[in-house]
Short mmCIF file of the C-alpha atoms (twelve columns), coordinates in Angstrom:
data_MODEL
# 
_entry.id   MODEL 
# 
loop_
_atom_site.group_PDB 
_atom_site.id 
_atom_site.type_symbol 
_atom_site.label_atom_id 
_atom_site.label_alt_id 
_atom_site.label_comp_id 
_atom_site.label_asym_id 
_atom_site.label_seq_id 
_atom_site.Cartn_x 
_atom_site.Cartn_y 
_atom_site.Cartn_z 
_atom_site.pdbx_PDB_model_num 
ATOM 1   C CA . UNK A 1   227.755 -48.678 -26.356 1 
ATOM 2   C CA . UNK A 2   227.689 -45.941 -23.829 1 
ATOM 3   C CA . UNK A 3   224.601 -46.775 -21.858 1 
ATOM 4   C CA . UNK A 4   226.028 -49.271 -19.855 1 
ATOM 5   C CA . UNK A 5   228.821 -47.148 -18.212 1 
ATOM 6   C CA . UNK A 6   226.576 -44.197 -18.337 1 
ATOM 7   C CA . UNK A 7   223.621 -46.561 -16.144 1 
ATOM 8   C CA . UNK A 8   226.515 -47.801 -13.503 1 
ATOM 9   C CA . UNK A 9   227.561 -43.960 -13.537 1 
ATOM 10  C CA . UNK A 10  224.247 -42.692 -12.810 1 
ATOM 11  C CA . UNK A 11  223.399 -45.727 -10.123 1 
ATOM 12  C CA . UNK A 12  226.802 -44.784 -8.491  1 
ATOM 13  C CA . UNK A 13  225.252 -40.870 -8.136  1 
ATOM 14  C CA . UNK A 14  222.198 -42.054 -6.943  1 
ATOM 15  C CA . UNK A 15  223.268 -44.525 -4.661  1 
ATOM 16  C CA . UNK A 16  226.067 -41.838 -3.314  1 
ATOM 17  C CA . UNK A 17  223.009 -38.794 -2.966  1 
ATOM 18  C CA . UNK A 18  220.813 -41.834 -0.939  1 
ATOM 19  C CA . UNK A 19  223.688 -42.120 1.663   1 
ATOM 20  C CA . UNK A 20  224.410 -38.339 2.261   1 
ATOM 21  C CA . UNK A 21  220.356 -37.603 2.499   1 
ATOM 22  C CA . UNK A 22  219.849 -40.596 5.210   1 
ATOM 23  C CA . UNK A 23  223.222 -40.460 7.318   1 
ATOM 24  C CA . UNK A 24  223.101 -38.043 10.335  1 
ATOM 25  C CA . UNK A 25  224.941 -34.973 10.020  1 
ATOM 26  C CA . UNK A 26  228.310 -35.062 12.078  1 
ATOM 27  C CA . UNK A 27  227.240 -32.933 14.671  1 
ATOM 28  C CA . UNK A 28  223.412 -34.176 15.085  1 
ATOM 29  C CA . UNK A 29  223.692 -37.163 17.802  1 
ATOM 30  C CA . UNK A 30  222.846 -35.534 20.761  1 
ATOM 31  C CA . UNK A 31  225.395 -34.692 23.522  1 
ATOM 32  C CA . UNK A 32  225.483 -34.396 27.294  1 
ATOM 33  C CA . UNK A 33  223.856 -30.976 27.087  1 
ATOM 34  C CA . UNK A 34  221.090 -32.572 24.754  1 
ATOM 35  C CA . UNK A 35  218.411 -31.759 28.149  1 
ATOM 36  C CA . UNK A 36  215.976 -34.683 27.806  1 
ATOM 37  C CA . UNK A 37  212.826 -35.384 26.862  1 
ATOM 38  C CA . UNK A 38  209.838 -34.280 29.008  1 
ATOM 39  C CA . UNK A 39  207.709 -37.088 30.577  1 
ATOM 40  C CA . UNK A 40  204.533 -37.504 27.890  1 
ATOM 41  C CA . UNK A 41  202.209 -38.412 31.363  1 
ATOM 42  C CA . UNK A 42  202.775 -34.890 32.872  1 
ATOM 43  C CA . UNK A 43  200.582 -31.841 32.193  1 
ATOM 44  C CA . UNK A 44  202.098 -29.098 29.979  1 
ATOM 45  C CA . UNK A 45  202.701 -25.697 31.039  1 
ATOM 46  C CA . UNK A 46  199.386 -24.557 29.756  1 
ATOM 47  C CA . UNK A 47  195.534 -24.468 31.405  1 
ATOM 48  C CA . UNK A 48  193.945 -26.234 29.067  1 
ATOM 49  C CA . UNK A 49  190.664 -24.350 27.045  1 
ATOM 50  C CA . UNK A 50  187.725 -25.390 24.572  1 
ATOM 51  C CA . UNK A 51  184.734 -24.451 22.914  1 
ATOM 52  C CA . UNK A 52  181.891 -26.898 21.281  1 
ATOM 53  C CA . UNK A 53  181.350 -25.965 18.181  1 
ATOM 54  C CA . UNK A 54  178.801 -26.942 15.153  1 
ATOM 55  C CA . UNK A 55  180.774 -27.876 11.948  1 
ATOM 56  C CA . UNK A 56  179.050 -27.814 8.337   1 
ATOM 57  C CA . UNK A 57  179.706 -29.243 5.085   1 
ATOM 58  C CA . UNK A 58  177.506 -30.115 1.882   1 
ATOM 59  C CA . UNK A 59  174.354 -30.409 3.825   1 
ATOM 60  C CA . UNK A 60  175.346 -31.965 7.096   1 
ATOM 61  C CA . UNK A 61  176.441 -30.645 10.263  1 
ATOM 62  C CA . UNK A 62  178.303 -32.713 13.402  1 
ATOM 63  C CA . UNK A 63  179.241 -31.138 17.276  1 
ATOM 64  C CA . UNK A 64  182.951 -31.079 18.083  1 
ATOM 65  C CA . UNK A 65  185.217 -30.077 20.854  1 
ATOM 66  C CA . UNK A 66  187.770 -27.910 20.666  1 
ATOM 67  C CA . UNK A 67  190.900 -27.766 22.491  1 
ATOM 68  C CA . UNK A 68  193.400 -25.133 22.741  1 
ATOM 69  C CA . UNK A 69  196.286 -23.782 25.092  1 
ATOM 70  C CA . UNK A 70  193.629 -21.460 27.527  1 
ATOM 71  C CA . UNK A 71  194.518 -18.636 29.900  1 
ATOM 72  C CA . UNK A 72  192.399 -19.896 32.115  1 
ATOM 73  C CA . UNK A 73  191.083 -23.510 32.122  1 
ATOM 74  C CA . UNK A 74  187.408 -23.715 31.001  1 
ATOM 75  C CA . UNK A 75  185.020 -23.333 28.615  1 
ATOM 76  C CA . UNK A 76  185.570 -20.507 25.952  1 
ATOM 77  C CA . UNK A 77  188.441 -19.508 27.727  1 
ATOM 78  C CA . UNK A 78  190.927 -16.752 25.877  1 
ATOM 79  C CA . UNK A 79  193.347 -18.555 23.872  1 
ATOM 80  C CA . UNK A 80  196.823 -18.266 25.656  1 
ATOM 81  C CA . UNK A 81  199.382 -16.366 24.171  1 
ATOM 82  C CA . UNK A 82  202.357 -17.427 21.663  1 
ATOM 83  C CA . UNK A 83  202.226 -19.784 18.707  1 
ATOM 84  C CA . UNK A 84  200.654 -23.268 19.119  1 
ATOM 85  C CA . UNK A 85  200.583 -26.422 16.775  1 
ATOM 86  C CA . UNK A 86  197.240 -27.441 15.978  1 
ATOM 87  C CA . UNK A 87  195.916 -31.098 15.662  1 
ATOM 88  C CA . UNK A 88  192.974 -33.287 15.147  1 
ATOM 89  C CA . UNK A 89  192.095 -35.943 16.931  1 
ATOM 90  C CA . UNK A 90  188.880 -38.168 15.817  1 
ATOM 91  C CA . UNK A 91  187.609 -40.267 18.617  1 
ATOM 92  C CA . UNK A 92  185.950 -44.315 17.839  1 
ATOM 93  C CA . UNK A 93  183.153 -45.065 15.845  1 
ATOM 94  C CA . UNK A 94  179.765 -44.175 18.722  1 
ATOM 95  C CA . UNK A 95  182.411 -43.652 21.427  1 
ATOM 96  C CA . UNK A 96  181.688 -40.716 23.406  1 
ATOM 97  C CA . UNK A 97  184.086 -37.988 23.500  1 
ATOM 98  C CA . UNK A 98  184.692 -38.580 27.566  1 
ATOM 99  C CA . UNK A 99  186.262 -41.868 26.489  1 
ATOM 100 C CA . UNK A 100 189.055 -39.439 25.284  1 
ATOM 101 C CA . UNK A 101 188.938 -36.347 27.258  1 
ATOM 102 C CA . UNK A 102 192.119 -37.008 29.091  1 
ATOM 103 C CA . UNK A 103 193.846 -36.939 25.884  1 
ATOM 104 C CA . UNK A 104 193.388 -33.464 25.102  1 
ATOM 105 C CA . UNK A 105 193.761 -32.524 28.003  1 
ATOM 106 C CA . UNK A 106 197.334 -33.453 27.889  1 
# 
């Protein structure tokens, strides 16, 4: 007798929780101090570094490239200083890795 109001109680919660996780907070559209975002086409701040390295698993080892924030542009360049995000990037199936080195670069 009690499981019907006790379901439309419980979709009610759920239903309530949904709305207050996905709607923005009141203060979190941005305002005219919001400064805007850079231009994705422009360089970053950074000279930009890498090493080749040999990478080996189970048996079989591959070449890749590494990329990283330099202090001076290059190969095996010191890393620059401060606190970078990393990411991997896996280029096309027999597609050379100067299809993408612009990419990285960026």
């Amino acid at each position: 007798m009690l499981r019907h109001p006790l379901r439309v109680v419980m979709s009610l919660l759920l239903t309530a929780a949904a709305v207050f996780t996905v709607a923005p907070a009141a203060g979190a559209l941005p305002t005219a101090n919001t400064p805007a975002a850079t231009d994705p086409s422009t360089t970053g701040p950074y000279a930009v570094a890498y090493s080749d390295v040999t990478v080996s698993a189970s048996g079989r080892s591959f070449g890749a490239r590494v990329w990283y924030p330099g202090g001076t542009t290059g190969s095996n360049a010191p890393v620059a200083p401060g606190a970078h995000p990393g990411l991997a990037f896996g280029h096309g199936f027999f597609q050379g890795i100067t299809q993408y080195e612009s990419l990285p670069k960026h």
